[in-house]
N, C-alpha and C positions, 0 to 999 in steps of 0.2 A: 623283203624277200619272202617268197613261201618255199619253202625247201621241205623234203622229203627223206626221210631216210631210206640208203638203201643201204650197200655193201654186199660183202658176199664173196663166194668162190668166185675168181674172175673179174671181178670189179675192176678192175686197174687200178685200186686204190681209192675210188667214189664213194664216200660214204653222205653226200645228199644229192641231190636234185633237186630242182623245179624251174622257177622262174625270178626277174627283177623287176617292179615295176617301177618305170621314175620318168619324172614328167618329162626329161629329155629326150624320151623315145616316144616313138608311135605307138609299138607292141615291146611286151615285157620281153627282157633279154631274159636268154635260157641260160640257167649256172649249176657247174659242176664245182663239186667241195670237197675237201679233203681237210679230215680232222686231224691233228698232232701233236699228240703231248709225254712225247717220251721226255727223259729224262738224263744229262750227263753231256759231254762234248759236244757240239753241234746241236743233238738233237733234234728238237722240234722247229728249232730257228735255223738251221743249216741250209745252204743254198743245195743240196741234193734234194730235200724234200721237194723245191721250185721245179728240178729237172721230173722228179717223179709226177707231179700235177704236170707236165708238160706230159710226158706219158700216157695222162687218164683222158687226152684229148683224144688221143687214136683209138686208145679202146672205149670213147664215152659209146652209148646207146644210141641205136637210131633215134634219129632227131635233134640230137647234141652233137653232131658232129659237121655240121655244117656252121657260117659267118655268122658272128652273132651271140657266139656263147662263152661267157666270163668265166675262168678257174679263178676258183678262190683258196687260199689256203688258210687254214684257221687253228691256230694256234695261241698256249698259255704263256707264251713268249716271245719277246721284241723283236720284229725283223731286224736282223743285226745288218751290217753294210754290204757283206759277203748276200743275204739274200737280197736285199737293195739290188745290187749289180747287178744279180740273176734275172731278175726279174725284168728290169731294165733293157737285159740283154735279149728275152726273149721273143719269139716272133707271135707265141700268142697273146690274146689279151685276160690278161694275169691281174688277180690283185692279193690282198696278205691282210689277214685281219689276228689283232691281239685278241684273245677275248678271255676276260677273268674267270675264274670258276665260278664264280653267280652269275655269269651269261654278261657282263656288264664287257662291251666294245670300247677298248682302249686304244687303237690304233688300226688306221685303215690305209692302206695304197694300193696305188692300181699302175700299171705301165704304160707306157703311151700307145698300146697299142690297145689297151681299154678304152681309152680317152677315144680314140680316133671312132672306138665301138659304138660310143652311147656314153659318157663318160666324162667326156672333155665338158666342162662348165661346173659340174657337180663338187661341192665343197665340202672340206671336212673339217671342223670346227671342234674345240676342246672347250667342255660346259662343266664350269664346278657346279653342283648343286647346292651347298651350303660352305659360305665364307669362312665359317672355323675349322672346315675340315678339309684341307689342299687334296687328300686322297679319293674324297669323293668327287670324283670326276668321271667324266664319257665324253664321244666323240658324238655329235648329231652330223647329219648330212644338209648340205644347203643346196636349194637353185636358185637363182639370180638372186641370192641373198634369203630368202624362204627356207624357213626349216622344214626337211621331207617329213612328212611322217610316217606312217606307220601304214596305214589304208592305201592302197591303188592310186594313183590319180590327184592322193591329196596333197595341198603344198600348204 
């Protein structure tokens, strides 16, 4: 992904943009984000934040508001089942990323209405790093078995 920071008065809650590149598309899907890391009941994992990224669809910026473009929500905590369902439920195409405070991607979904986006075949696999340490782990991405990486194009 190349994402952007923006936010701001008005945002509807955006705080990145840009694009997806992944060999299952032709052109990069456009993706709006929303960061969240509050803290206490619900929180950052609460199925409201899911309706609020549903929100930042209608106010995204020209260009983003047309088929095509993935909400992602990114957070320092599990999607609990209550967001599962949300998300599940919703009619855009949604996905939820854990992600540690060293940037390190622990957890990735997307809903079937991702899938149908660009989406569907794309795998998410869990990679220890090193054998004596179960916590050092991350998620990679795959196509037809390939691990995405990191460059445009490249698999």
């Amino acid at each position: 992904m190349s994402l952007k920071r923006v936010g701001g008065r008005s945002d509807y809650g955006i705080d990145l943009l840009g694009t997806w590149s992944l060999p299952s598309l032709p052109r990069p899907m456009k993706v709006i984000a929303q960061c969240k890391a509050f803290s206490g009941k619900g929180g950052a994992g609460g199925p409201a934040n899911i309706r609020e990224l549903e929100g930042a669809f209608v106010g995204a910026p020209l260009g983003w508001r047309e088929p095509g473009v993935f909400g992602l929500h990114i957070s320092p905590k599990s999607a609990t089942k209550a967001v599962r369902e949300a998300l599940g439920r919703s009619r855009w195409p949604m996905g939820y990323v854990l992600c540690s405070s060293d940037g390190k991607i622990m957890q990735m979904l997307w809903n079937r209405r991702a899938a149908e986006e660009g989406l569907e075949g794309v795998g998410v696999e869990l990679k220890y790093f090193s054998e004596g340490d179960r916590n050092d782990k991350e998620i990679i991405l795959s196509w037809k078995g390939n691990v995405i990486h990191g460059k445009p194009g490249q698999v």
